[in-house]
KOLTOR-508617 format. One record per residue (C-alpha): residue in one letter; y, x, z. Coordinates in steps of 0.1 Angstrom, whole numbers, plus 5000, padded with zeros to 4 digits. Example, Ala and Ser with C-alpha at 12.3 -4.5 7.8 and 13.67 -1.06 7.14 Angstrom:
BEGIN
<node><kegu>a</kegu><v>4955</v><u>5123</u><w>5078</w></node>
<node><kegu>s</kegu><v>4989</v><u>5137</u><w>5071</w></node>
end
This chain:
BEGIN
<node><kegu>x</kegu><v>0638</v><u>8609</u><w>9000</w></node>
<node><kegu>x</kegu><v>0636</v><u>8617</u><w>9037</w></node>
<node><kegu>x</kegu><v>0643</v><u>8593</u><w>9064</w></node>
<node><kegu>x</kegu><v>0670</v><u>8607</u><w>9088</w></node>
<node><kegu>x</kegu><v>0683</v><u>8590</u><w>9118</w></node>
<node><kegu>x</kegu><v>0697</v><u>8595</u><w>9154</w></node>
<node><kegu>x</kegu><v>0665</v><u>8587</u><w>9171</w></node>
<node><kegu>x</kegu><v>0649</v><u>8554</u><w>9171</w></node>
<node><kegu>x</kegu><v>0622</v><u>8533</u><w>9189</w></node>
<node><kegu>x</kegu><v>0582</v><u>8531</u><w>9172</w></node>
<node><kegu>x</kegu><v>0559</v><u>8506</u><w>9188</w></node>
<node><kegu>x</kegu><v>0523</v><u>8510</u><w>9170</w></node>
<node><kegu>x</kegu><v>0491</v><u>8490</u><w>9179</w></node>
<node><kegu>x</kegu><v>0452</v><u>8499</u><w>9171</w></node>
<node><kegu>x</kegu><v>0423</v><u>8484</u><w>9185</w></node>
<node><kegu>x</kegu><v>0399</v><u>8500</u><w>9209</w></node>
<node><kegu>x</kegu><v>0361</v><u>8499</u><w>9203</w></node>
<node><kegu>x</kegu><v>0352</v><u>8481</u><w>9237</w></node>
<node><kegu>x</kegu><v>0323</v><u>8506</u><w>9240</w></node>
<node><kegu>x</kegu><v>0349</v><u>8535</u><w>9243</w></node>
<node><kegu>x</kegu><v>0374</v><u>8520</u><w>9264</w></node>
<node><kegu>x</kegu><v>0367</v><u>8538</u><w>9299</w></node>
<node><kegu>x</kegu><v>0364</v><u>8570</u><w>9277</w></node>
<node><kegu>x</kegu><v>0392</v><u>8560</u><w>9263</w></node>
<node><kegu>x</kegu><v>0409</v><u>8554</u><w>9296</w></node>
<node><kegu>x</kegu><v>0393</v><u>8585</u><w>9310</w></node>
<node><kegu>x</kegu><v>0405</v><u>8613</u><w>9283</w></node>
<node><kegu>x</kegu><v>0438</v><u>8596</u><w>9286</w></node>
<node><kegu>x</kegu><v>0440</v><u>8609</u><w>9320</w></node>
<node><kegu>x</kegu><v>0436</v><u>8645</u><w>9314</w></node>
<node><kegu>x</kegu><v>0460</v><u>8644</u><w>9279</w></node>
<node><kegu>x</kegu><v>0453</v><u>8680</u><w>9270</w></node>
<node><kegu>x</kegu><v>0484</v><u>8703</u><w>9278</w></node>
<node><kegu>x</kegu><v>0486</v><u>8713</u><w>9242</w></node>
<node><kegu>x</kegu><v>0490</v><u>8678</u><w>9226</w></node>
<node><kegu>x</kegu><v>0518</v><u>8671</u><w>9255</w></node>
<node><kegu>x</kegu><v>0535</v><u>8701</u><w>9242</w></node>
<node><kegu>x</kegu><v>0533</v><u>8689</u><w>9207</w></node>
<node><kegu>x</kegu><v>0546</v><u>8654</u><w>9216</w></node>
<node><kegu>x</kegu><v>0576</v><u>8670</u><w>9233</w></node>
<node><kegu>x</kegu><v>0586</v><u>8695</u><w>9201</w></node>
<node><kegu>x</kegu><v>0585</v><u>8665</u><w>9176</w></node>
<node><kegu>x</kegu><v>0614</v><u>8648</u><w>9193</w></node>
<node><kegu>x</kegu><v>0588</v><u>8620</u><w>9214</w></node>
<node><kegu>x</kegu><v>0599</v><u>8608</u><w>9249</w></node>
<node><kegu>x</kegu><v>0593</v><u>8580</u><w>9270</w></node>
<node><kegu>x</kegu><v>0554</v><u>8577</u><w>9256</w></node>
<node><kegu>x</kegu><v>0533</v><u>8550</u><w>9269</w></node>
<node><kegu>x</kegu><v>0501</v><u>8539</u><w>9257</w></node>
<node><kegu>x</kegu><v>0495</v><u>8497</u><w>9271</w></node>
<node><kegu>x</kegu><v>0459</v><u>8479</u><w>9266</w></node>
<node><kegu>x</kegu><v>0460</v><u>8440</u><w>9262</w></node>
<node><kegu>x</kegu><v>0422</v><u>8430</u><w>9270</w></node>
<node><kegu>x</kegu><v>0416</v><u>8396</u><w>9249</w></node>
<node><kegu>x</kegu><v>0426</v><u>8410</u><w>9213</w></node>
<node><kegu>x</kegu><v>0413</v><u>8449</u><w>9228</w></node>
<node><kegu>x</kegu><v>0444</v><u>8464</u><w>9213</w></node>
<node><kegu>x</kegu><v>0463</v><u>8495</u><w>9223</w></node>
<node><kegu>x</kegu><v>0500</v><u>8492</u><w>9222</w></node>
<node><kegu>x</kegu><v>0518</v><u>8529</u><w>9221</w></node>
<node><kegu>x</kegu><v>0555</v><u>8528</u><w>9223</w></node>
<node><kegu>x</kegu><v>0581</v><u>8555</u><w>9226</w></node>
<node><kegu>x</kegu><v>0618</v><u>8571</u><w>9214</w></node>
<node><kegu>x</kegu><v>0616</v><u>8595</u><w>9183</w></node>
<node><kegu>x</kegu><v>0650</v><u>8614</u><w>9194</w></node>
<node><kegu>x</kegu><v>0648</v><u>8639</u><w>9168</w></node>
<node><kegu>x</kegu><v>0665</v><u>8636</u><w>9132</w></node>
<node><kegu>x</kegu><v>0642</v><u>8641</u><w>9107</w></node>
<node><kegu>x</kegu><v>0609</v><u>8616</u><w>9111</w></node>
<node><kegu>x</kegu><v>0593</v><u>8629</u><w>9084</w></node>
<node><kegu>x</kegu><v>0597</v><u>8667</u><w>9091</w></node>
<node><kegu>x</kegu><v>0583</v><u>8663</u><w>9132</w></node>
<node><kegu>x</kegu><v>0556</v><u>8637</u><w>9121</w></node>
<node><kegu>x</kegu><v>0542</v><u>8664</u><w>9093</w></node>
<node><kegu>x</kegu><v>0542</v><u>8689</u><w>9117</w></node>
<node><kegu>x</kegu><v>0522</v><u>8666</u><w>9144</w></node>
<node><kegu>x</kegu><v>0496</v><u>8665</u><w>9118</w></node>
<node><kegu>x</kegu><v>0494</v><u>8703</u><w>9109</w></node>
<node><kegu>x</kegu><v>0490</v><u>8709</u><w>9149</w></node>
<node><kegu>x</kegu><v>0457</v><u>8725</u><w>9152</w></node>
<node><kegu>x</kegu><v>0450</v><u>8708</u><w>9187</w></node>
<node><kegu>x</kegu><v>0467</v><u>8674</u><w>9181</w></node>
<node><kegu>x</kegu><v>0441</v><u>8671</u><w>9154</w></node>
<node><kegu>x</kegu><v>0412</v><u>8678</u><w>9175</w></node>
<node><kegu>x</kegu><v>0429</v><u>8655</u><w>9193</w></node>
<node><kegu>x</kegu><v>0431</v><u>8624</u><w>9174</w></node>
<node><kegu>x</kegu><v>0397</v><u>8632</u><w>9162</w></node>
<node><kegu>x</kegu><v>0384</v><u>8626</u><w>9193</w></node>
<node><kegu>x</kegu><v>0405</v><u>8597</u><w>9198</w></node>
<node><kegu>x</kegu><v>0403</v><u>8583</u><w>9166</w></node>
<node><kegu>x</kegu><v>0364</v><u>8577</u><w>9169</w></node>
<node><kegu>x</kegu><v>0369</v><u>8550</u><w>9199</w></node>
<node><kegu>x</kegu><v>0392</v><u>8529</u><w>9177</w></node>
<node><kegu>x</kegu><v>0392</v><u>8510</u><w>9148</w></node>
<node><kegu>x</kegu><v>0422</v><u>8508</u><w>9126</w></node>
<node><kegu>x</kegu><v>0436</v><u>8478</u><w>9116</w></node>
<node><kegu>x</kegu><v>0456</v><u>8497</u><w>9084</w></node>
<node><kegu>x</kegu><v>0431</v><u>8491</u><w>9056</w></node>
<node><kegu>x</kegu><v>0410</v><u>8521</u><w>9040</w></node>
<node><kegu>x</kegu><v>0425</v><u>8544</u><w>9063</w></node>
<node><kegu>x</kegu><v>0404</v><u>8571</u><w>9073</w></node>
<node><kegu>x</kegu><v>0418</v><u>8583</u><w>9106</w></node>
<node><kegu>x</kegu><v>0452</v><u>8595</u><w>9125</w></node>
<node><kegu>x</kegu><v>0455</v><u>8626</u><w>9097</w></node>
<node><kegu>x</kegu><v>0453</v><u>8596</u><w>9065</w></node>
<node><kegu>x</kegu><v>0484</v><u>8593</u><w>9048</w></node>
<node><kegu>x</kegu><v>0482</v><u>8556</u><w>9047</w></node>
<node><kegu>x</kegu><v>0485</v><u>8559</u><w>9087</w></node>
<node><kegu>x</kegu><v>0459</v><u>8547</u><w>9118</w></node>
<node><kegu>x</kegu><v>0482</v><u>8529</u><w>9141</w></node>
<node><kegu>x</kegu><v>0498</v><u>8497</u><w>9123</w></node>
<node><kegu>x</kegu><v>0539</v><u>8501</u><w>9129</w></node>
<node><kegu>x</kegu><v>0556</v><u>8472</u><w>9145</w></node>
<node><kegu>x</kegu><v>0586</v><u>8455</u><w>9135</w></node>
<node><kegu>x</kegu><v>0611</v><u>8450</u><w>9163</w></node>
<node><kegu>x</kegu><v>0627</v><u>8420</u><w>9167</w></node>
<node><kegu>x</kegu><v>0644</v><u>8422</u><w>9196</w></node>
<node><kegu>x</kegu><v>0661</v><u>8452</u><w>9221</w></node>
<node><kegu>x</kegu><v>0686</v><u>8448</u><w>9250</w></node>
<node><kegu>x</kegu><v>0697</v><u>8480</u><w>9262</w></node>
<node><kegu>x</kegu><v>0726</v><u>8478</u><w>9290</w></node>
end
């Protein structure tokens, strides 16, 4: 079955390998034109990418405005850039979704939070 909806809010966490995280930083301030492209045709807005320092976890939030999840995250991860991408990416984390390989593994790279709470006025 494929997940449909009217747009909804994803907040995912991974944890940075403290060795990478002015690369991190660094690559994150040139996001190739390509991948912001990408982000933009999947239905993303209001994308930001938070580090808390103690635990060394990133914290990505953003709106998935599009209908059909499924559909725009398959095509993400058929992007031939956005896969170059997250494989350069992907080697300064370390997943905290067990066995999983990298940001192309089905099981996912970035653990999905629950919400618990919203106030929108």
């Amino acid at each position: 079955m494929v997940e449909r909806f009217p747009g909804k809010r994803i907040c995912q966490i991974v944890k940075v390998r403290p060795e990478h995280l002015a690369e991190y930083k660094r690559v994150h301030e040139a996001v190739w034109p390509e991948v912001l492209q990408e982000i933009r045709e999947s239905n993303i807005v209001d994308y930001s990418i938070h580090y808390e320092p103690r635990s060394q976890l990133l914290i990505a939030s953003f709106k998935y405005i599009g209908d059909d999840w499924e559909r725009d995250s398959q095509r993400s991860s058929n992007h031939e850039p956005t896969k170059k991408w997250w494989q350069l990416t992907d080697g300064m984390q370390q997943s905290l979704v067990e066995g999983s390989t990298g940001s192309t593994d089905p099981r996912g790279w970035w653990t999905p939070l629950e919400e618990v709470f919203r106030f929108d006025s």
